[in-house]
Structures are given as C-alpha cells and as structure tokens.
C-alpha positions in Angstrom: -1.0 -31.1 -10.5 0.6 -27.8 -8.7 1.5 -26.3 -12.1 -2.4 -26.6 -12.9 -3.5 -25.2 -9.2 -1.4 -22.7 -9.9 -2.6 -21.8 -13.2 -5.9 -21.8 -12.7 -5.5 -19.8 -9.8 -4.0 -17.4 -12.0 -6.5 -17.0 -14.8 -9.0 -16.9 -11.9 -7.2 -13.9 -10.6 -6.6 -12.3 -14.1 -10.4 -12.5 -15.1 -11.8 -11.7 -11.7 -9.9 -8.6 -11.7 -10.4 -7.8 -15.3 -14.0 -8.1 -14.9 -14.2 -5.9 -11.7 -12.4 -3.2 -13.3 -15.0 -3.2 -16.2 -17.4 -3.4 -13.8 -16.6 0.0 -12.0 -15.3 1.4 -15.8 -19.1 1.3 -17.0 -20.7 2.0 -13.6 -19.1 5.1 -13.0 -19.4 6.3 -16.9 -23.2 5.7 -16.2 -23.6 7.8 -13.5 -20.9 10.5 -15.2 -24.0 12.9 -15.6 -25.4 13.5 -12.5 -24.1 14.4 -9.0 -25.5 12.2 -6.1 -28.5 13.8 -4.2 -26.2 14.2 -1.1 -23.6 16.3 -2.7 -25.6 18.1 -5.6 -25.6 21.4 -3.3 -21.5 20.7 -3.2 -19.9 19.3 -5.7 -20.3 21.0 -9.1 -20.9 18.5 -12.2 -17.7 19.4 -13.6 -15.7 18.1 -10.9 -18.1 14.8 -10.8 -17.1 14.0 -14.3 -14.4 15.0 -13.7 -13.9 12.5 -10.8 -15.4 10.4 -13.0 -13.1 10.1 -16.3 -10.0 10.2 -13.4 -11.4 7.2 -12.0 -11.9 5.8 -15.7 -8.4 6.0 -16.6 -7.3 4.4 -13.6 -9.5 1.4 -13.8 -7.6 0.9 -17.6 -4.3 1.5 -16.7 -5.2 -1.3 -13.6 -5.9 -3.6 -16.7 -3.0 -3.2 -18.7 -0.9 -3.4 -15.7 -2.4 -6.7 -14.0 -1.9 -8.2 -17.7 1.8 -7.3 -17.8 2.3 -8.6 -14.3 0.5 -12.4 -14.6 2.9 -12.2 -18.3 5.9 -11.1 -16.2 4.7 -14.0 -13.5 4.5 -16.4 -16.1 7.8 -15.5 -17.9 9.3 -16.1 -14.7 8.0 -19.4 -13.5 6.7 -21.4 -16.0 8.5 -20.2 -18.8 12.1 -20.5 -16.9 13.1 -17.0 -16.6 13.6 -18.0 -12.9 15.7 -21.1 -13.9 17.5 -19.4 -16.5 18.7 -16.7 -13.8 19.7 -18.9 -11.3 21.9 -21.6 -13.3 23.8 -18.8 -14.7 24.0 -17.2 -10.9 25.4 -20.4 -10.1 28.2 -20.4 -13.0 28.9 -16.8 -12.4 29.4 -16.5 -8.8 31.0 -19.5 -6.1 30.1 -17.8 -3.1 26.7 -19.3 -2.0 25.7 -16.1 0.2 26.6 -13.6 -2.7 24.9 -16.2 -5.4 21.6 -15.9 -3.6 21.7 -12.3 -3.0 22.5 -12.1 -6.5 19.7 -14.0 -7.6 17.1 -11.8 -5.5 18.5 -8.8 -6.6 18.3 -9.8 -10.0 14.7 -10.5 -10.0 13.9 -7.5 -8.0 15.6 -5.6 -10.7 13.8 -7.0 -13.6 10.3 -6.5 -11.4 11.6 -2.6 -10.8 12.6 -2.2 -14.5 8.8 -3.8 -15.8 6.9 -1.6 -13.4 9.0 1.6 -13.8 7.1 2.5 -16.9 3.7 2.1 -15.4 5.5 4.4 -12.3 6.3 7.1 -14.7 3.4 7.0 -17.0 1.1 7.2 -13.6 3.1 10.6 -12.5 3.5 12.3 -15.7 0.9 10.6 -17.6 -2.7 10.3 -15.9 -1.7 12.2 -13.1 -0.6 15.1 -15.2 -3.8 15.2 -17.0 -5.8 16.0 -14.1 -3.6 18.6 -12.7 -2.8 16.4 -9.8 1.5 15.9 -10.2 3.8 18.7 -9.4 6.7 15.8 -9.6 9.7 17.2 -12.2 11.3 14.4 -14.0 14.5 15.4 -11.8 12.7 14.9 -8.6 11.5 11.7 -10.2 14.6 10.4 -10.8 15.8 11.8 -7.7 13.1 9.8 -5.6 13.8 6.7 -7.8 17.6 6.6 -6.8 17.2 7.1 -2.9 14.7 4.6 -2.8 16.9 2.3 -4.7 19.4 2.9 -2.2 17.4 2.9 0.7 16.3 -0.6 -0.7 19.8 -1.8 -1.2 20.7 -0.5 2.7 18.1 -1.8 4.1 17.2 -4.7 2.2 20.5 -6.6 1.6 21.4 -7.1 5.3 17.8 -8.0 5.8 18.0 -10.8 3.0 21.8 -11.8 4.3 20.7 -12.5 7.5 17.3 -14.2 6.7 19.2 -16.6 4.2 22.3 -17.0 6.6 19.5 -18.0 9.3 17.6 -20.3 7.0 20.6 -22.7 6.5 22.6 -22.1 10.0 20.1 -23.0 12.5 18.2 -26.0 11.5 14.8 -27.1 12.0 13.7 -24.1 14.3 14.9 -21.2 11.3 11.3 -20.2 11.0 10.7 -18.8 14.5 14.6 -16.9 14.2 13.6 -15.2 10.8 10.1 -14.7 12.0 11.6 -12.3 15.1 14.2 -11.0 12.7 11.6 -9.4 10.2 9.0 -8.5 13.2 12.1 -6.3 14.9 13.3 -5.4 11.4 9.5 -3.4 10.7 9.6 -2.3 14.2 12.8 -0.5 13.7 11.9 1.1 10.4 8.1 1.8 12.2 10.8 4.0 14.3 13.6 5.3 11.9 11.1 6.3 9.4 9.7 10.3 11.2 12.7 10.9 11.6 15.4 9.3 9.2 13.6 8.4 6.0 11.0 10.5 5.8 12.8 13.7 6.0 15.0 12.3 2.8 12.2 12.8 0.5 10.3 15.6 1.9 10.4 18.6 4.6 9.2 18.7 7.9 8.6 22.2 9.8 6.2 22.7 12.7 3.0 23.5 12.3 2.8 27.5 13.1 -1.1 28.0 13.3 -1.4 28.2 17.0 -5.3 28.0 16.4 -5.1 24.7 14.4 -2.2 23.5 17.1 -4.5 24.4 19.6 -7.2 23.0 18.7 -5.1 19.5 17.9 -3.5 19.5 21.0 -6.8 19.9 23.3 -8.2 16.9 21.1 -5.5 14.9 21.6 -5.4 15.7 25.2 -9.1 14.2 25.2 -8.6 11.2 23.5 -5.5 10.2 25.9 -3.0 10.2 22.4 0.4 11.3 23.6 2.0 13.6 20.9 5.3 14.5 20.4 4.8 17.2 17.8 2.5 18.6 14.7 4.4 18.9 11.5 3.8 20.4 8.0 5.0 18.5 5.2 5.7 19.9 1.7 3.1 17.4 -0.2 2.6 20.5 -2.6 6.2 19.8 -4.0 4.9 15.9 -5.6 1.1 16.1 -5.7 -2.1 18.5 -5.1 -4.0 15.3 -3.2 -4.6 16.3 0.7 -3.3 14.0 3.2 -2.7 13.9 6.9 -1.8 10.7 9.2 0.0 9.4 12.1 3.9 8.1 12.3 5.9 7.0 14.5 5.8 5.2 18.3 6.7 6.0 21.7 8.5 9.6 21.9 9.0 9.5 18.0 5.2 9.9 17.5 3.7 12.8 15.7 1.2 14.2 13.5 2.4 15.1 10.1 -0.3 17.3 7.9 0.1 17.4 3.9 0.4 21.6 3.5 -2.2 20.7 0.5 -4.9 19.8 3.3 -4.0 22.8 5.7 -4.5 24.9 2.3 -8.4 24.0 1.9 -10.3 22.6 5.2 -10.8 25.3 8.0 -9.2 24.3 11.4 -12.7 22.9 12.7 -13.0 20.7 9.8 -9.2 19.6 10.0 -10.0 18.9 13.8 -12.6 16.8 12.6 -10.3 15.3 10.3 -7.9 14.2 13.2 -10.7 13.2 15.6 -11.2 10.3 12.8 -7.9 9.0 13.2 -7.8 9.1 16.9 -10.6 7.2 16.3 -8.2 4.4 15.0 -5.6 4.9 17.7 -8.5 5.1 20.3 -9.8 1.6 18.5 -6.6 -0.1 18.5 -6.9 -0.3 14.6 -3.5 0.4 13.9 -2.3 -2.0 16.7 -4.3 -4.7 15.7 -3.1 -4.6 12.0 0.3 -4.4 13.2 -0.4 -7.5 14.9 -2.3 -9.5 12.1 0.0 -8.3 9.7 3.0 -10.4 11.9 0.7 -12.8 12.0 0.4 -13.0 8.3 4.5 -13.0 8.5 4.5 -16.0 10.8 1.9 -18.2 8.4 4.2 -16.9 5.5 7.1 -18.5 6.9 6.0 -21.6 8.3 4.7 -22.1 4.7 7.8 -21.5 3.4 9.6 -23.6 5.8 7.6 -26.5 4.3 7.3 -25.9 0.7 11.2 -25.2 0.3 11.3 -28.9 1.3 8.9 -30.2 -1.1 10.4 -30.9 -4.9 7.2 -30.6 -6.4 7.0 -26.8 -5.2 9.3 -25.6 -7.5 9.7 -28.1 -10.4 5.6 -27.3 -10.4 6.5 -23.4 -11.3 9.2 -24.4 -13.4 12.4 -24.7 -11.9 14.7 -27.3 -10.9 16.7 -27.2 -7.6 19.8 -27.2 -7.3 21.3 -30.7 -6.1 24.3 -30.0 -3.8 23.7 -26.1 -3.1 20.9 -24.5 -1.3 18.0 -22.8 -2.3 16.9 -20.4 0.1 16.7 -17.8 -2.3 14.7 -19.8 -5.0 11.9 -20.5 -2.3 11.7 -17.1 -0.8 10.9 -15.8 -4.3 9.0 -18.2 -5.7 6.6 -17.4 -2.3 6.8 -14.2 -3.2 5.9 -14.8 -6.8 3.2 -17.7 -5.8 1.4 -16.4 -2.4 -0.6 -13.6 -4.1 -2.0 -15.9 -6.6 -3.4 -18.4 -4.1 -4.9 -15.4 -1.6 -6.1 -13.4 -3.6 -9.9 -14.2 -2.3 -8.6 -12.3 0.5 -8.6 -9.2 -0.4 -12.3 -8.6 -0.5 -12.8 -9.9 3.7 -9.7 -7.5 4.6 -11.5 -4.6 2.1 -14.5 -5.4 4.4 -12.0 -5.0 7.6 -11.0 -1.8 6.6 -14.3 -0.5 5.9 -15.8 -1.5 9.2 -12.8 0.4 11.0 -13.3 3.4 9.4 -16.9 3.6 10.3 -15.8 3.5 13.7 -13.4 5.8 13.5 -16.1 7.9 11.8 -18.7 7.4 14.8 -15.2 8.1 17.3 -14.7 11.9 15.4 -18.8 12.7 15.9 -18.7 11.9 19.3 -15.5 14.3 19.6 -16.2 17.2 16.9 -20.1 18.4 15.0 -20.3 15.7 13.2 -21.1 18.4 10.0 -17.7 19.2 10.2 -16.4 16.0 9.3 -18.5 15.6 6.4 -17.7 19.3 4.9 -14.3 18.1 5.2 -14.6 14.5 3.6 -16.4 16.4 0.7 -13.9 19.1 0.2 -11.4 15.8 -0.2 -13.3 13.8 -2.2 -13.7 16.9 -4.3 -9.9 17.9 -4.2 -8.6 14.4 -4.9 -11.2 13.2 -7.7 -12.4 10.8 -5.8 -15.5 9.0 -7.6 -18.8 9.8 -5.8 -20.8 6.4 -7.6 -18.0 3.6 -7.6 -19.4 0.2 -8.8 -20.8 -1.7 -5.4 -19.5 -5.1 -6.4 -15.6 -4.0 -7.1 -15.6 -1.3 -4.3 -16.3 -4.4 -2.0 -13.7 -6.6 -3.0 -11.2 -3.2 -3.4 -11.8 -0.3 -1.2 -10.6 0.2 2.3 -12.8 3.0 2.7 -16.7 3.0 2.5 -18.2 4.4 -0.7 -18.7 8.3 -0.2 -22.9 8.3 -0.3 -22.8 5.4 2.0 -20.2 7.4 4.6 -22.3 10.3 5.0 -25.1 9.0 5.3 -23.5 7.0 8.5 -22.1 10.3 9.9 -25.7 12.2 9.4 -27.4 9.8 11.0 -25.6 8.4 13.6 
C-alpha cells in the first residue's frame, strides 16, 4: 500500500510540475512581444524578449531535470539501487559507524555526480548565452572541490554524531539530534561572514562614504545594529545584482554584490536596503529561522517512527538489515521520500514569502520615495532577465517574490 502512496505521489509531483512549467513556457512566449504598460517607458522590447526566451530556457531545462530526478528517485528505491549499495556496504566494511557513513556518502555522491551536469550546463550553457556567467571552468572546478570539502568537514561529523546519537541514547534520540542540528545551523549562521564565505569570494569595505552614509543613517533609523558594509566580487561568477544580510550578533553585516553598486544610484540602493530592513524590522528572517527548526523537529519525530516500521522501507524497496542497524537507511530514505509527500507545500510557503515581501516593500516606502524603490526593482529586473508576464498559476505555487506588475503597482499605490 506505501509503495502505491508513494508512487502516486510521485507521478502527481512529476505531472504537476511538468504542467506548470508549460504553463509559464507558453504564457511568457505569448506575451514575448509587448512590454507591460508599467514598464513600456523603461524597459526596451529587446530586453523583454529577452527576459523572455531566458525565462524559456529555464522552464525546459526545469523539465529535463525534475525527469532525471523522479528516474534517479526511482532507480534508488524501487528499483534497489539503495539495497544494492547497502548489502555490499555491509560486506565491504565491519565497522557499523564507518558502514553507515559509507552508505550516505555513497548516495550523496551518486546525487552530486547526476546533478553535476545540469550544474555545469546551467553555468556555461544557459547562463553563457545570455551573457550572464563570468565563471572559468577553473573557477568552476575550483568552487566544486571546496565545496566538496567543506561538505566532507562539515558534514561527516554532523552525520557521525547524529547516527552515534540515534543508537546510543534510546527512546529520547529525537529531541538530542533535534538540538544537535538546531546548534549545528546556528554555528554555520555564524562561521559563514567570516569563514566560508571569504573562501569563495572577496570581501573589502565599502569605500563610498556617500552610499555608507546614507546606509548607516538608515540603519540607525530602523534600530538594525551593523557591524560593517562590505563589497563582494559577484562580477568574478555572474553579472546578476545582489545585496543581503549575513551573520548575527557582532558578526552581522551588509554585504553588496559590486554588480548592484555598478548600476543603482545610492538613493535607489538605499531604497534597496530599506526593503530588507523591512524583513529584519518584521521579524521575517527570525520567524523562518524558527519554522524552519520547526520543520526539523516534525522531520525527526517522523523519522523516529518510520525507522521503526518494516513497511517503511520494504515499501520503497529495501530490506533491513536483521542484526545491524539502520540509521543511515532511514535518514536517506526521509530524505529521498519527504519531498514527494510535501510537495503541496510549496505553493502556501510561495504565498508566505510573497506576503513578506510586500511588507517589506510597504517598510522601504515608509523609509525612502517610494519611486526610488521601484527605479531600482526595474533596473534589476532589467539587469537579471527577470520575466515581466510570468504565468499567474505556476508563479503562485513557485515564486517567493510577487510578480513584477503586481509589485509596483503595490509600491505606487500604497
């Protein structure tokens, strides 16, 4: 009964997400042609279709990757990939800790190795074509290894200790691995301004003393405590524009993409930052922090359960181990298994999202002209090809942002 659930979860998932991406595929190509009314006077029509055929390819190469994903998925469970790797972890290897970890690492590897063409054709593929990557295949490699490592210094403890905490400390393990991953975030919330970060880019202060200035009175207004304004060297991987908070407590900053500082004027990149003091003034950020531990906690008391039940794994088809635990079999079957069953989710946290950034919107107006904002939210969505007509029904259930029309028409009217 499971292996059904679970499969016509996953068809209902594959088509749902197929669909939407035709959806917005033949909604944006119908509006290719003509600019919106509220940006005719500022976006040229080459750039829309441009936008446009950017947004195009994206929705495609969505397809072809959500296809090869439910096929890797499959290959995996039901087709006993996952119990072909982890009988032969078990003849290979005697020690239980190093068996698991083995078995985790293998599947992340085989999940790296399946995406890592979809990585590079994204960079030096579709990004390429619109002028948007500035990412040498060195620097690609380069990135690709330290975040391997970074993945295997980080990770590996993490798992060791989740898996050594899952069979030493009985019925209560839940609440123990729950805390561990919660002050595990926390810490890289706080290593990553000034540890990993600085590994894959540079950091220098910002030296305009009128846009310093002008951020620093802002913040002073909105009651943000900030420990610095930095420039980081977004140029060197990408000509999209990006600024956005890091850190906590005295690690806090603001870091600006030099691709941003390079087009908006320093009233429009105050306007900019007004929106997301917005979010820090809202509590956004601390709220999702929150419901994201939440979502942590429900993960794990699932999975405190389910690795009990038989029928949870011989259902996506593997067969437990009699004799020798199987931590590690659980964790990524949840892993493999969770998004399948939630992915109805993904349109009320969209919704979420977008309601937050009107706030944050309606926050920056009541700190900077309100004009300002919008020049600079059209200089973006200009910059970084960002579709002006996306399709209403898959920007719903996908975007985290309000559509553009709909944003300034907010900000212009209150």
């Amino acid at each position: 009964m499971f292996t059904v659930l679970f499969c016509v979860f996953l068809l209902a998932d594959i088509l749902l997400r197929l669909w939407l991406a035709s959806r917005q595929i033949r909604h944006v190509r119908r509006h290719r042609d003509q600019v919106p009314a509220e940006f005719a006077d500022r976006i040229r029509l080459f750039s829309h279709q441009r936008a446009a055929d950017y947004t195009v390819d994206k929705a495609r190469l969505s397809m072809i990757e959500r296809v090869v994903e439910a096929g890797v998925l499959v290959a995996f469970t039901l087709l006993g990939g996952l119990q072909f790797l982890d009988f032969h972890a078990g003849r290979l290897i005697d020690n239980e800790m190093l068996r698991q970890l083995a078995l985790l690492g293998a599947v992340l590897a085989i999940m790296g190795v399946v995406g890592l063409p979809f990585s590079i054709w994204r960079k030096f593929g579709l990004e390429a074509r619109y002028g948007f990557n500035r990412v040498t295949p060195l620097l690609f490699a380069q990135d690709t290894l330290k975040t391997l490592l970074l993945s295997l210094a980080f990770g590996t403890p993490l798992a060791a200790c989740v898996l050594w905490i899952m069979g030493h400390t009985g019925s209560g393990w839940v609440w123990w691995a729950w805390g561990l991953w919660v002050g595990f975030n926390l810490l890289l919330i706080w290593l990553f301004p000034t540890f990993i970060a600085p590994m894959f880019n540079r950091f220098t202060p910002l030296e305009n003393p009128e846009i310093a200035d002008r951020i620093r009175a802002l913040a002073q207004r909105c009651g943000f405590a900030l420990e610095g304004l930095f420039v980081m060297d977004g140029s060197r991987r990408s000509a999209h524009g990006n600024a956005y908070f890091t850190g906590f407590g005295k690690s806090r900053r603001i870091v600006f993409f030099d691709t941003l500082l390079s087009r908006l004027d320093p009233e429009e990149i105050e306007a900019v930052l007004a929106h997301e003091l917005g979010h820090f003034s809202h509590k956004h950020i601390l709220r999702r922090m929150v419901l994201s531990f939440a979502g942590a906690l429900v993960f794990f008391l699932a999975l405190g359960w389910l690795s009990q039940q038989v029928w949870f794994y011989t259902g996506l088809g593997v067969v437990p181990q009699l004799g020798r635990p199987n931590d590690a079999l659980a964790i990524i079957l949840m892993f493999l298994a969770v998004p399948v069953f939630t992915f109805w989710i993904a349109p009320l946290a969209a919704w979420f999202s977008r309601r937050d950034e009107f706030e944050a919107d309606r926050y920056a107006a009541s700190q900077c002209p309100a004009d300002k904002l919008i020049s600079a939210l059209v200089k973006l969505y200009d910059d970084n090809a960002a579709t002006l007509t996306p399709d209403p029904v898959h920007s719903a259930f996908y975007d985290s942002h309000p559509p553009a029309v709909l944003r300034i028409q907010h900000l212009k009217h209150g």
